[in-house]
C-alpha positions in Angstrom: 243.8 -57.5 -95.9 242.9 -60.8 -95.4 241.1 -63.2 -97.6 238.3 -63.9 -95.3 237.8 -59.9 -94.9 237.4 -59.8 -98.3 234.9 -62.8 -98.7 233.1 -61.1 -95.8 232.9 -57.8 -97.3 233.1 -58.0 -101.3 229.5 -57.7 -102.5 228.1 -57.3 -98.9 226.2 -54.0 -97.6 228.4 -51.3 -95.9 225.8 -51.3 -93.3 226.7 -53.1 -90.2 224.3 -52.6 -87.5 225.3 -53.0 -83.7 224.1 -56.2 -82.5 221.2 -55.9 -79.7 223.3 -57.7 -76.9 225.8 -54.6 -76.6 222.8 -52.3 -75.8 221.1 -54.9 -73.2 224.6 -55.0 -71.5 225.0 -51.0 -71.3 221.6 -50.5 -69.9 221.9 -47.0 -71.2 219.6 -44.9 -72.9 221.2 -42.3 -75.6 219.9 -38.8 -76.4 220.8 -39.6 -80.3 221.9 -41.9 -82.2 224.1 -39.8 -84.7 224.9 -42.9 -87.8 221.8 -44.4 -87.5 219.8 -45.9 -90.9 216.7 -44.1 -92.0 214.0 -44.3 -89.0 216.6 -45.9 -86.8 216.7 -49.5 -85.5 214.3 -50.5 -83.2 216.6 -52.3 -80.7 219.1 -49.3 -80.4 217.7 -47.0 -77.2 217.8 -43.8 -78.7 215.0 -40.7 -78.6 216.4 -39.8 -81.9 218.9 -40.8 -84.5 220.4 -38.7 -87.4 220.8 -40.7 -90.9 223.1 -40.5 -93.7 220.3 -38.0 -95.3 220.6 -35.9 -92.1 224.4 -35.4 -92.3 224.9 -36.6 -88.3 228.5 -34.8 -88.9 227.1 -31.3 -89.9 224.5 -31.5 -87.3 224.5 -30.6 -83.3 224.6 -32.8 -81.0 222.7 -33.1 -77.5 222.5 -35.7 -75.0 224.5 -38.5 -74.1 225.2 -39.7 -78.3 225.5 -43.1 -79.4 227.8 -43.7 -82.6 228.7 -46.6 -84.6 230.3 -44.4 -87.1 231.1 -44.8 -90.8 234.4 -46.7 -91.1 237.2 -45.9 -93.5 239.2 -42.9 -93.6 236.2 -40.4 -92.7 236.2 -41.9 -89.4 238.4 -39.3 -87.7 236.3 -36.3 -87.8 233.1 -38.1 -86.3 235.7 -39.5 -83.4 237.0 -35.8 -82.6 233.3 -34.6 -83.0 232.4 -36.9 -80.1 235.3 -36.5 -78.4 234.6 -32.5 -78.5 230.6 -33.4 -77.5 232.3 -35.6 -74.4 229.4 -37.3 -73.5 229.0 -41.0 -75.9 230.2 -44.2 -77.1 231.5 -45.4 -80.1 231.9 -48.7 -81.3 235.0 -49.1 -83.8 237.6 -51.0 -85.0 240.8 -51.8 -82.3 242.9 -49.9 -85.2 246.1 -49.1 -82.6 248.1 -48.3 -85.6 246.2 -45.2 -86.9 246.1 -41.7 -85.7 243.0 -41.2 -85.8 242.5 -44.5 -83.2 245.3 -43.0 -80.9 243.8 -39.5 -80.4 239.7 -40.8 -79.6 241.7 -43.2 -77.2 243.6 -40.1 -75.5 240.6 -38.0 -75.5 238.2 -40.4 -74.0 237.2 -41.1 -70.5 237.3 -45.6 -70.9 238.0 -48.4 -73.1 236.5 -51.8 -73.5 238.2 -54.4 -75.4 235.2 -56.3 -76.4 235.7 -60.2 -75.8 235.7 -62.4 -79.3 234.3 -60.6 -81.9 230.9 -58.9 -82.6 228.5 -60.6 -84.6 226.9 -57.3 -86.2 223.7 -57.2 -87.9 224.0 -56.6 -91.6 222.1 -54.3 -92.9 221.3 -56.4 -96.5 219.6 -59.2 -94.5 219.1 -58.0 -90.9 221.1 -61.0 -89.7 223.9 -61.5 -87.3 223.9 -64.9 -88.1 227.1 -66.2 -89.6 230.9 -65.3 -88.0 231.8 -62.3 -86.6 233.3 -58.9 -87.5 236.9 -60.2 -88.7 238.5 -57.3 -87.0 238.4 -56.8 -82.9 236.0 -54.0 -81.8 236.1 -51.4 -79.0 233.9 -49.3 -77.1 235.3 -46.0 -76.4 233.4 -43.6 -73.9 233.2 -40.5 -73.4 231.8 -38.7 -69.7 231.9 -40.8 -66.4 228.4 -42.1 -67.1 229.3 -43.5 -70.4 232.8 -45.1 -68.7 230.7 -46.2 -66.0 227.9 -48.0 -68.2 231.5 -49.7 -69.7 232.8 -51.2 -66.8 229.5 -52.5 -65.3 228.5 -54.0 -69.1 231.7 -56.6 -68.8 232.0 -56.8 -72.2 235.8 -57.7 -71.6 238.6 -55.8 -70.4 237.7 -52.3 -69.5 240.4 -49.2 -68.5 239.9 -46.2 -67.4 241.8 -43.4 -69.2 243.7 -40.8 -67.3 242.7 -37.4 -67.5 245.2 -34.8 -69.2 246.7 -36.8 -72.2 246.0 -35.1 -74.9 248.3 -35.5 -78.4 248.8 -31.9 -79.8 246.2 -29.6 -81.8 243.4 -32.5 -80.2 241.2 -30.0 -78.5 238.2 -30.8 -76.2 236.8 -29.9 -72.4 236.1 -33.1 -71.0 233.3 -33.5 -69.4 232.3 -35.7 -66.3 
């Protein structure tokens, strides 16, 4: 870990709120946003949003879902429970090294490796001043809407995933 990650992070919330500009290039509007804070955010285009009170995980899911999920090591079962849902994006870490990254990158439909990094809006000051998330960000989607809202957002390089990957045991019907 590097020093500035932990000057960024030491003493800091853990909440780190997508930044406006990422919804105004999707032009999408979500069903649900499934990690959202209490009463949502009013810049994120969701009907409705599940909080950490809710329990987003342990709760079904409609719609076309929005997810900037808790990070750390219970990330994985909210990526396989939108991969499962397949219709979404996710906004996460670029972690190419951990399973759990390589399995929501198999099971989803596109990938957008977001130019620079995001400035997110932290949730102690509801800034975004200052620099940006010290660790590069993608958008995964899931559903040809979602990939579709991806590619026409040019957020920076976008691919297309090829249907039929799948690493064992990582079950889910995509969806189109």
């Amino acid at each position: 870990m590097s020093a500035r990650y932990d000057k960024l992070s030491v003493g800091s919330s853990v909440e780190w709120y997508t930044p406006p500009e990422i919804f105004d290039a999707l032009r999408l509007t979500f069903d649900l946003d499934v990690c959202a804070p209490p009463g949502g955010l009013p810049w994120i285009p969701a009907e409705r949003s599940f909080s950490r009170a809710d329990d987003g995980l342990a709760q079904e899911w409609h719609g076309r879902v929005w997810m900037n999920p808790p990070y750390g090591l219970q990330i994985r079962p909210w990526m396989q429970k939108l991969a499962r849902h397949g219709d979404g994006i996710t906004l996460v870490h670029a972690r190419t090294d951990t399973a759990w990254f390589r399995e929501a990158t198999a099971a989803a439909t596109a990938i957008c490796f977001i130019a620079g990094r995001v400035r997110f809006v932290r949730g102690a000051t509801m800034s975004s001043k200052g620099p940006g998330s010290p660790v590069s960000n993608v958008l995964l989607a899931f559903g040809q809407t979602c990939a579709v809202a991806l590619i026409e957002a040019n957020l920076g390089p976008t691919l297309l995933i090829p249907g039929g990957l799948r690493p064992d045991g990582y079950d889910h019907p995509r969806k189109s």
